[in-house]
C-alpha positions as CSV (number, residue, x, y, z in Angstrom):
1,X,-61.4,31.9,9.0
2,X,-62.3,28.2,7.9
3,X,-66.1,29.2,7.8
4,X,-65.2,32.2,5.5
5,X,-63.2,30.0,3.0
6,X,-66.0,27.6,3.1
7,X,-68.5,30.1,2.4
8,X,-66.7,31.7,-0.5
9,X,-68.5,29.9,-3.4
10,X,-72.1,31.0,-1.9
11,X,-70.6,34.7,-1.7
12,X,-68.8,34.5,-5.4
13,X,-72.5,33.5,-6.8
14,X,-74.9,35.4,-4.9
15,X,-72.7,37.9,-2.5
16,X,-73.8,41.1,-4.4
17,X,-77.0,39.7,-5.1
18,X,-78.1,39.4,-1.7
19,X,-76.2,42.8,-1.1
20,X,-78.4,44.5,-3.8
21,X,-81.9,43.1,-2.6
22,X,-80.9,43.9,1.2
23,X,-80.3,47.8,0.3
24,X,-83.5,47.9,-2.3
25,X,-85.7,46.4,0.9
26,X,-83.8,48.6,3.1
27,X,-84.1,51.8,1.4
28,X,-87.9,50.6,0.3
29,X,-88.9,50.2,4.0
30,X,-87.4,53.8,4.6
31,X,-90.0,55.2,2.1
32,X,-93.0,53.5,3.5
33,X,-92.2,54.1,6.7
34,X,-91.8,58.1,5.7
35,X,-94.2,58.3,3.2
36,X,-95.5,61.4,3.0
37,X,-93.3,63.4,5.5
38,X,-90.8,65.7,4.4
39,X,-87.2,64.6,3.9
40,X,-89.3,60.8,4.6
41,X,-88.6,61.3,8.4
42,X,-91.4,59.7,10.2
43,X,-93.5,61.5,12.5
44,X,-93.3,58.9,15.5
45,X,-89.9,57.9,17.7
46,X,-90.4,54.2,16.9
47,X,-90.7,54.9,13.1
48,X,-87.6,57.0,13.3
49,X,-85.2,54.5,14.6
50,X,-86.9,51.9,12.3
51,X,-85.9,54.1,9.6
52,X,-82.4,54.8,11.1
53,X,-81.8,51.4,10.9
54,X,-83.0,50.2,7.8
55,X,-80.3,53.3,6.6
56,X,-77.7,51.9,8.7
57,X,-78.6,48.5,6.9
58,X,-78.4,49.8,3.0
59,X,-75.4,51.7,3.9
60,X,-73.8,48.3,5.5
61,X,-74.9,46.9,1.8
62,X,-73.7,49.1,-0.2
63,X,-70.4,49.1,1.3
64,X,-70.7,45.2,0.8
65,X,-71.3,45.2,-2.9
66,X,-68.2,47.8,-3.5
67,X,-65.9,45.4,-1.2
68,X,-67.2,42.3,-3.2
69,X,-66.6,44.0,-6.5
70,X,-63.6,46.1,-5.5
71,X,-60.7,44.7,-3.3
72,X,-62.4,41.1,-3.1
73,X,-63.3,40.7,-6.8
74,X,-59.5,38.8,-8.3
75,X,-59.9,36.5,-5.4
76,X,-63.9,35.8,-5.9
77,X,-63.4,35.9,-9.7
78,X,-60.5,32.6,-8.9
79,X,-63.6,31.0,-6.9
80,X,-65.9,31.7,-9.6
81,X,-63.3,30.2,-12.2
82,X,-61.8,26.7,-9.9
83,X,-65.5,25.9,-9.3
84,X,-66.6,26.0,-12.8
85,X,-64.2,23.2,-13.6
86,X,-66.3,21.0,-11.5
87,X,-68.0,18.3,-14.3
88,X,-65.3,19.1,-16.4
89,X,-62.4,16.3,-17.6
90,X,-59.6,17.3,-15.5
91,X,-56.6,19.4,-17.3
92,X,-53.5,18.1,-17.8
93,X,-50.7,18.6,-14.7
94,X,-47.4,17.6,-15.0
95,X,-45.1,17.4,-11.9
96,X,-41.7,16.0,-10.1
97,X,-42.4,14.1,-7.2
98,X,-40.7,15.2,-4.4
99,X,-38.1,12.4,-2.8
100,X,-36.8,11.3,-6.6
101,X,-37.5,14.3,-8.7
102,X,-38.7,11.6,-10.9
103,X,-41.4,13.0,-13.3
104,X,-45.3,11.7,-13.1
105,X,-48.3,13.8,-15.3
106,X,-51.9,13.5,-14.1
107,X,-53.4,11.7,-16.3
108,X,-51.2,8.5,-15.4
109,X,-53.8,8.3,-12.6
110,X,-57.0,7.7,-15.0
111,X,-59.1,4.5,-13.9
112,X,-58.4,5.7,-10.2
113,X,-60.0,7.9,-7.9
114,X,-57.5,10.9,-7.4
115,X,-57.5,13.9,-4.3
116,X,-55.3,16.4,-5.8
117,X,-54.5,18.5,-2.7
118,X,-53.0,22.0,-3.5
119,X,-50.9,23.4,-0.3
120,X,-48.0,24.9,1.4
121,X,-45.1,24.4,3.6
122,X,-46.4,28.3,4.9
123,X,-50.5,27.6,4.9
124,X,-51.3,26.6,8.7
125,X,-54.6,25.0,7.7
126,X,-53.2,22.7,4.6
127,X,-50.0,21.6,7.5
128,X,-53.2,21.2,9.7
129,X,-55.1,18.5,7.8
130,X,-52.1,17.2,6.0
131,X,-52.4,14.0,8.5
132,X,-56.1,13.7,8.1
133,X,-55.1,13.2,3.8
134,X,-52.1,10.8,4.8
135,X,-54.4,9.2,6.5
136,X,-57.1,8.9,4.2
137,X,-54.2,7.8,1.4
138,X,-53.4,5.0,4.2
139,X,-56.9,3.9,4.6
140,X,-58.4,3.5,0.8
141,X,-55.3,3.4,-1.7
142,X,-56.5,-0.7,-2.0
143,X,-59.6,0.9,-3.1
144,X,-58.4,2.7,-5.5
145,X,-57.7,6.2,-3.9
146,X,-54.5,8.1,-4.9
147,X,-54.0,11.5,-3.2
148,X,-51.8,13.9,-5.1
149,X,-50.3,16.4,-2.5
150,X,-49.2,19.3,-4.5
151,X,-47.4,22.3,-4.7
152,X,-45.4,25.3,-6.2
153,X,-42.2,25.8,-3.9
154,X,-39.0,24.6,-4.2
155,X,-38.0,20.8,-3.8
156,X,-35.3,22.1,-1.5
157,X,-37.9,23.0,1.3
158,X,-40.6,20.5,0.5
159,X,-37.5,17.8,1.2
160,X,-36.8,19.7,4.6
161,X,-40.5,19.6,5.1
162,X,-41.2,16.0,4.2
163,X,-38.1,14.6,6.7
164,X,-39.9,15.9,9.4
165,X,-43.7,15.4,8.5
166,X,-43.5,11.7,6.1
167,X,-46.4,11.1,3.5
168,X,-47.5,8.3,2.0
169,X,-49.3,10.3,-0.7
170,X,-48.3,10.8,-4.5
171,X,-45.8,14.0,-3.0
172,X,-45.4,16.3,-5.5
173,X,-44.2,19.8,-7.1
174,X,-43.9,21.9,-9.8
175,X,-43.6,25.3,-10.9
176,X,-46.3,25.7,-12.8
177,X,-49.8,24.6,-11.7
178,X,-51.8,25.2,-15.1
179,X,-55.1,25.5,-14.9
180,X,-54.7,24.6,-10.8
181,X,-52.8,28.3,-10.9
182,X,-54.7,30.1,-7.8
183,X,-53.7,31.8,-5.0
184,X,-55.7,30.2,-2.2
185,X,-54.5,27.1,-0.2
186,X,-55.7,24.6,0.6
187,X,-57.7,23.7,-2.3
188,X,-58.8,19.9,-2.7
189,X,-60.0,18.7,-6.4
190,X,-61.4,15.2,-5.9
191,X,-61.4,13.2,-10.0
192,X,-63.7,10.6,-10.6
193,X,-62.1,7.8,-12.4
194,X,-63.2,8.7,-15.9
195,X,-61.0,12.3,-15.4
196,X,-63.9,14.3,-14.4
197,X,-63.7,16.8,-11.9
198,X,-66.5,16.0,-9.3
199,X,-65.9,18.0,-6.0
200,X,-63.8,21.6,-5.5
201,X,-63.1,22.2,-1.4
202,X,-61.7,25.6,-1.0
203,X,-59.8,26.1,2.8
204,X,-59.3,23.6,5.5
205,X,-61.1,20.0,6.2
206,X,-61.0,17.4,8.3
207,X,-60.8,13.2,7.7
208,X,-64.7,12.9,7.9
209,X,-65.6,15.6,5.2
210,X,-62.3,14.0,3.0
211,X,-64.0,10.4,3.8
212,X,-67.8,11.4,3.0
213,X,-66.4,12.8,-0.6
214,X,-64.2,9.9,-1.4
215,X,-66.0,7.1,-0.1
216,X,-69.4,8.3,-2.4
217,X,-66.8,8.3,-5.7
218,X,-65.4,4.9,-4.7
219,X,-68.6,3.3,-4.4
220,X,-70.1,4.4,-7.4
């Protein structure tokens, strides 16, 4: 599932691309290989299952082009739209954190380096590498690293949540995420300190790709 979610960007760009060019080769290689022969059925066994198979193979893309712009087409259009915010200022966010309730915006941040991490209390794979962005928080906040863990539920269960899983991140919630307003989770948005957002990580990471990404905007 992780692998899918990380290759979602390549398939929003080029999915039905690569689906078009594999049925044109497929269906081209059918006609050479039948050339001539009625119905473009090949003469010889081996021809004939080459042809069989280049069908089975344009069929397989065709059916891929009408999933990527049917039933998948909202969710790779949200791709298509949270990754073309990368070098872009940042939007404004405003939010509660959640142990006070006291309200924070994001642009009080500016001059640091800011993680905004978008999850769940119900997403396994943002509870899964909620310890590796605690611990990143732990490890460069003298650095200037603030990670913003974010999200849309209820304070109510984010409090239950938080007494049994602690952060030392900037904790926050709030109903309405803006232009952060997708479905997926987890999403990561890393901020240079000038506002501008540098890096978009759709699904689950681990401390060394969080690291790589935060240590490069740090140092430069």
């Amino acid at each position: 599932m992780e692998t899918i979610e990380r290759a979602l960007p390549l398939i929003a760009a080029w999915g039905v691309w690569i689906g078009a060019a594999l049925c044109a080769m497929s269906l081209l290689g059918v006609w050479r290989l039948g050339q001539g022969r009625r119905l473009l059925v090949p003469a010889r066994w081996p021809a004939r299952l080459g042809s069989a198979g280049l069908l089975v193979l344009a069929a397989l893309s065709a059916g891929g082009i009408y999933v990527l712009t049917g039933p998948m087409r909202p969710m790779l259009d949200q791709v298509r739209y949270i990754r073309g915010t990368v070098g872009k200022p940042a939007g404004e966010l405003a939010f509660r954190q959640v142990a006070d309730d006291a309200p924070r915006r994001l642009s009080e941040l500016r001059g640091k380096v800011v993680l905004v991490n978008l999850w769940a209390t119900w997403c396994p794979p943002c509870r899964k590498e909620l310890p590796a962005i605690d611990k990143l928080q732990k490890a460069y906040a003298e650095r200037g690293l603030v990670v913003v863990t974010l999200s849309d539920e209820e304070r109510g269960r984010l409090l239950k949540f938080a007494a049994g899983h602690p952060l030392s991140t900037l904790n926050v919630y709030t109903p309405e995420l803006g232009w952060l307003d997708v479905g997926g989770r987890p999403l990561t948005m890393v901020i240079d300190r000038q506002g501008v957002v540098r890096e978009c990580l759709i699904g689950g990471r681990d401390y060394a790709d969080f690291e790589a990404i935060v240590k490069d905007r740090l140092e430069g």
